[in-house]
C-alpha positions in Angstrom: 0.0 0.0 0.0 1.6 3.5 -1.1 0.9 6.9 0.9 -0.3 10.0 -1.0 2.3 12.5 -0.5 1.2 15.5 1.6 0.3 18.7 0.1 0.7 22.0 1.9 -1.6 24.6 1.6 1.1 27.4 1.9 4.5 27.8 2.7 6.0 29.2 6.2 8.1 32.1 5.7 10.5 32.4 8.4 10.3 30.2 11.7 10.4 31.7 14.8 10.1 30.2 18.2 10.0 31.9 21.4 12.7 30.9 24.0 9.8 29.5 26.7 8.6 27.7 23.8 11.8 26.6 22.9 12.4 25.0 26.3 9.3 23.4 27.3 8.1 21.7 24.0 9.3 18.6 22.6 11.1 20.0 19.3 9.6 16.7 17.5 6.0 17.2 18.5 6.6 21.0 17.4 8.0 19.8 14.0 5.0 17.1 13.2 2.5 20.2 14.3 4.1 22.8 12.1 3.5 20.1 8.9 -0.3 19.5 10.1 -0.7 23.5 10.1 0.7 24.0 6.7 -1.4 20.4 5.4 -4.7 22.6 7.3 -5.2 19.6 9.2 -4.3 22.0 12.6 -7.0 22.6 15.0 -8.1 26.4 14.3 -8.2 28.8 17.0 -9.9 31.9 15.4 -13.6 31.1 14.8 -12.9 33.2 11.2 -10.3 30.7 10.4 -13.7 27.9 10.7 -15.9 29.7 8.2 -14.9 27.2 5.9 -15.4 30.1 2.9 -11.7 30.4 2.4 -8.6 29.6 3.8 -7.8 32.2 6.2 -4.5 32.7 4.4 -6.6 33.7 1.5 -9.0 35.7 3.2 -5.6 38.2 4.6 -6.5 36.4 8.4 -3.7 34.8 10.2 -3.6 31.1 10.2 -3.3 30.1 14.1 -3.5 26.7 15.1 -3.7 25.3 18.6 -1.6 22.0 19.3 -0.5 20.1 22.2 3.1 18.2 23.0 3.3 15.0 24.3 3.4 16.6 27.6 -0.1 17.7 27.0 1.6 21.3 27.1 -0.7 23.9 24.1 0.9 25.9 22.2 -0.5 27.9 19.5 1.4 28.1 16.1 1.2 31.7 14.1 1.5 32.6 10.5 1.3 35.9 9.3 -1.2 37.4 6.6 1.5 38.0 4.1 3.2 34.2 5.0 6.5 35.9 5.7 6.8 34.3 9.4 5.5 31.4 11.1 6.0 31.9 15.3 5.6 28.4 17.6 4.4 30.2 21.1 2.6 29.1 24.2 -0.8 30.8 24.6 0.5 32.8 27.8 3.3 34.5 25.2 0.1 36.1 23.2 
């Protein structure tokens, strides 16, 4: 049985993680998130980002995305408007 090959709705930009991020996350749960928010398969935190009209890339929103680690830590994953950053935080960093 072959896999389909993911497809990405949008690229990142630049990756930026905040240093309290950086230390309390498992890096490898933050790498498999970042790929499910770029496939849309991320768990949407903005109810505009739900509409299901347009992705809210398209629509000039931000896409933000609320994951957990394996230490059942959230943190919320943040791509601009324009797509030129992508910032990994934890929701008391907002």
């Amino acid at each position: 049985m072959t896999r389909k090959p993911e497809t990405y709705s949008f690229l990142f930009g630049r990756f930026v993680i905040t240093a309290q991020a950086f230390h309390r996350l498992n890096l490898l749960d933050v790498y498999v998130a970042t790929l499910r928010h770029a496939s849309g398969r991320g768990v949407p935190l903005c109810p505009l980002d739900r509409s299901g009209k347009k992705p809210s890339w398209q629509a000039r929103n931000r896409q933000t995305t609320t994951h957990l680690d394996r230490h059942r830590t959230p943190f919320w994953i943040v791509t601009e408007p324009d797509l030129s950053r992508t910032t990994i935080l934890l929701p008391e960093e907002y």
